[in-house]
N, C-alpha and C positions, 0 to 999 in steps of 0.2 A: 509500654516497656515494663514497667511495674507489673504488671498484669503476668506478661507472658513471662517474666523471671521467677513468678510464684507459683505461675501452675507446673513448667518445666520441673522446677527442681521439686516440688510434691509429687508429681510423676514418677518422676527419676527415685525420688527417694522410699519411694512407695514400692516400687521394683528391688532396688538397695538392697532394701532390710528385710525381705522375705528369707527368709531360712533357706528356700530352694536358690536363692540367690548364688550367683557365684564369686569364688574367692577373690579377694580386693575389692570386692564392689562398695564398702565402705570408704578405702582410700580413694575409689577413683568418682566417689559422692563428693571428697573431702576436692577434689580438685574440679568437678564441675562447678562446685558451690565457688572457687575460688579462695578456698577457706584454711589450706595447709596448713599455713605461718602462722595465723591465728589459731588455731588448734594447737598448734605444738607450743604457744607462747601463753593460753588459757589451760589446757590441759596437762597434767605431769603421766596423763597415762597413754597408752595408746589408743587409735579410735577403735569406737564401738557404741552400738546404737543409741545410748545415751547420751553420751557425748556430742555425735554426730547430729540428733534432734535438739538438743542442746543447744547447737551453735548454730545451724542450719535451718531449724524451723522458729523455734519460739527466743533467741537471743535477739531481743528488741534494739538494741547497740549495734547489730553488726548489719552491715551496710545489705550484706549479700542474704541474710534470714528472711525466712518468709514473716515474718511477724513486723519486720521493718518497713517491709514494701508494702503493707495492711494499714501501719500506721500511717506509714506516707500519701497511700492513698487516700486514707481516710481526709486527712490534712486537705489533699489538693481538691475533694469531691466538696469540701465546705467554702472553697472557694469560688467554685464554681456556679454560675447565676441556679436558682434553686435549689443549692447546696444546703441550703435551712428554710424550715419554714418557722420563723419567729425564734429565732435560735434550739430549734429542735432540728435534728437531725432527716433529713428526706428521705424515701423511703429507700432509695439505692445509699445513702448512708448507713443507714439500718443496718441492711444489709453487712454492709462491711463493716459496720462495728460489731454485730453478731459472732461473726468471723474474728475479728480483731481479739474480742476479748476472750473468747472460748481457747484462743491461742495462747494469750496473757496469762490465763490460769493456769496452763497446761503441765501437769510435771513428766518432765520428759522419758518418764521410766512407764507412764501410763500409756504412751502414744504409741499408735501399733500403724506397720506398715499397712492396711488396710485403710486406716484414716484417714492416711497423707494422701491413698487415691482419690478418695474420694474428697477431699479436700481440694484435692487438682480440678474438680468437677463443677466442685460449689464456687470456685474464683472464676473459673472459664462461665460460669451464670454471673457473675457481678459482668461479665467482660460484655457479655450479651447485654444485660441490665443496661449496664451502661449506652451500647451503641442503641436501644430501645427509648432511652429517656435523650439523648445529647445529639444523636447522628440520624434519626428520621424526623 
């Protein structure tokens, strides 16, 4: 579930914030994301793609970002029986800490709708990763 709520909204967001995009597609990001209230209660401006990436991709706090469900994952793959080898991280951990942390550094004013597709790409590879190491 994790999985498919991180590549969805990188998708979607990656569409979003394309300049050829069309009008509202940020408001109607802000409500796929499930993320109105919080927007309007975090932000004193209106949205706009900084914002929107802001709260939606790299806001580690908010339940519905993609940075959250990375971390989360990260958390639930070290539980998982060869989730570490000697407390180093396996290599589908890697993986998502790569991701994780390239997201953590991210300043939202650098991330370009371009990214976030491809970004939709490299999670749908942990998801793969994943069914390759746990499910055959």
């Amino acid at each position: 579930r994790r999985l498919e709520r991180a590549i969805h909204l990188a998708r979607f967001l990656g569409h979003a914030l394309r300049e050829e995009a069309p009008e509202g597609s940020l408001d109607l990001a802000l409500e796929v994301g499930d993320s109105v209230m919080t927007h309007r209660r975090q932000y004193s401006v209106t949205s706009g793609p900084v914002t929107i990436i802001d709260l939606l991709v790299l806001d580690g706090l908010n339940p519905r970002s993609i940075l959250f469900q990375l971390n989360a994952l990260k958390t639930e793959l070290e539980l998982l029986p060869g989730g570490t080898d000697n407390g180093r991280p396996s290599d589908l951990g890697r993986l998502v800490l790569r991701l994780h942390t390239r997201l953590a550094v991210a300043d939202p004013a650098s991330v370009e709708a371009a990214q976030l597709t491809d970004l939709s790409y490299e999670i749908g590879g942990l998801s793969e990763a994943l069914s390759q190491a746990y499910l055959n």
